[in-house]
C-alpha positions as CSV (number, residue, x, y, z in Angstrom):
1,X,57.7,28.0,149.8
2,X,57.9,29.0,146.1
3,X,60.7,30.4,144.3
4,X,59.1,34.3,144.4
5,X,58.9,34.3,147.9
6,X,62.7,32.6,148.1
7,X,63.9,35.3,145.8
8,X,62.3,37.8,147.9
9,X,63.7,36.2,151.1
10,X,66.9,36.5,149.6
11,X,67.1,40.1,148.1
12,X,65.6,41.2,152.0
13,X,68.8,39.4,153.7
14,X,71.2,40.8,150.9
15,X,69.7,44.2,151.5
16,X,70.3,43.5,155.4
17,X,74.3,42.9,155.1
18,X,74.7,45.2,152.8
19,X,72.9,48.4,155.1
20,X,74.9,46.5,158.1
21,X,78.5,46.5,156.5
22,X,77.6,50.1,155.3
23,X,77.3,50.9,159.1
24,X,80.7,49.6,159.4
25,X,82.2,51.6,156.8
26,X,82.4,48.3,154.3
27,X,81.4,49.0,151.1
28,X,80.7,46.2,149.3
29,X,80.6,45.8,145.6
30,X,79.1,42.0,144.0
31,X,81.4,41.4,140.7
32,X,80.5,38.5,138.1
33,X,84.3,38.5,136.7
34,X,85.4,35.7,138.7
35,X,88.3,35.4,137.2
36,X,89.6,38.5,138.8
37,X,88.7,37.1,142.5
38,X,91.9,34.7,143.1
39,X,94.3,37.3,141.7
40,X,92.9,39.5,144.4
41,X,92.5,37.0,147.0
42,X,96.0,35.5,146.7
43,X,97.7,39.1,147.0
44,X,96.2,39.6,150.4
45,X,98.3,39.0,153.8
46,X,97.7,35.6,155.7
47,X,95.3,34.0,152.9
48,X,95.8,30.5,151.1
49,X,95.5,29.4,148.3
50,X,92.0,29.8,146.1
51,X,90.1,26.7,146.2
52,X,89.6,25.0,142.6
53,X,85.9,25.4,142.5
54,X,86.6,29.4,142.2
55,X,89.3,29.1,139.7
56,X,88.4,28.8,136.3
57,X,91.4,27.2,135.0
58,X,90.0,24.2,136.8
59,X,86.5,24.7,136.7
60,X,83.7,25.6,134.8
61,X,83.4,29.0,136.5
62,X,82.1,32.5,134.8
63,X,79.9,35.2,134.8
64,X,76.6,33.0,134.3
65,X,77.1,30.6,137.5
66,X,79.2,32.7,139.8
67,X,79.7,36.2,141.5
68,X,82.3,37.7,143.8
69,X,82.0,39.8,146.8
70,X,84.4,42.7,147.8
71,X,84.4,45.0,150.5
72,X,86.7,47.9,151.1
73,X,86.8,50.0,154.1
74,X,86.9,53.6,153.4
75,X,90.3,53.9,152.9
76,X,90.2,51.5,149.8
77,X,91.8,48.9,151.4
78,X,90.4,45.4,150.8
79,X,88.4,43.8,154.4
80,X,86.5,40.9,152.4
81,X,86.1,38.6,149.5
82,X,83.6,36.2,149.0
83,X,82.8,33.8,146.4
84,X,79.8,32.1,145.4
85,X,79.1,29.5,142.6
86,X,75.4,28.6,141.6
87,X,75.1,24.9,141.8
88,X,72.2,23.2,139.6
89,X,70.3,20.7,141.8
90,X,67.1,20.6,140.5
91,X,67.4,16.8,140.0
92,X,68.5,16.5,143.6
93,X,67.0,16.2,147.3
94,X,68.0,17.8,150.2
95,X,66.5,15.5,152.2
């Protein structure tokens, strides 16, 4: 598989959460200022601690390897965050 159709592959699946937390009444909006997701996280009820590979006080997180998810129901009120941190692996296998 080439990186097009992976790139395709991934904007379908993306496209299929997002119509299916729309459905649900989440609306969910993908933020690059990372540094704004464990403030957020933190202040919600019955959530620990962010892990160090979000925080960019310990780790070479930012707007150029990184986005956040939230979703708010449609009251406002926060229902999900998500982070996700691009990893460079070209040089390694996955098998």
């Amino acid at each position: 598989m080439n990186s097009l159709s992976s790139a395709f592959q991934a904007a379908n699946l993306i496209s299929c959460v997002k119509s299916m937390a729309e459905e649900a009444g989440i609306h969910l909006d993908v933020r690059p200022d990372i540094e704004n997701f464990g403030p957020l996280r933190e202040s919600l009820d019955n959530r620990g601690p962010v892990s160090m590979m979000f925080d960019p006080t310990y780790a070479d997180v930012n707007q150029h390897n990184s986005f956040w998810i939230k979703g708010t129901d449609r009251d406002g009120k926060v229902v999900h965050v998500q982070a996700v941190r691009f990893i460079d692996m070209d040089s390694e296998s996955m098998s």
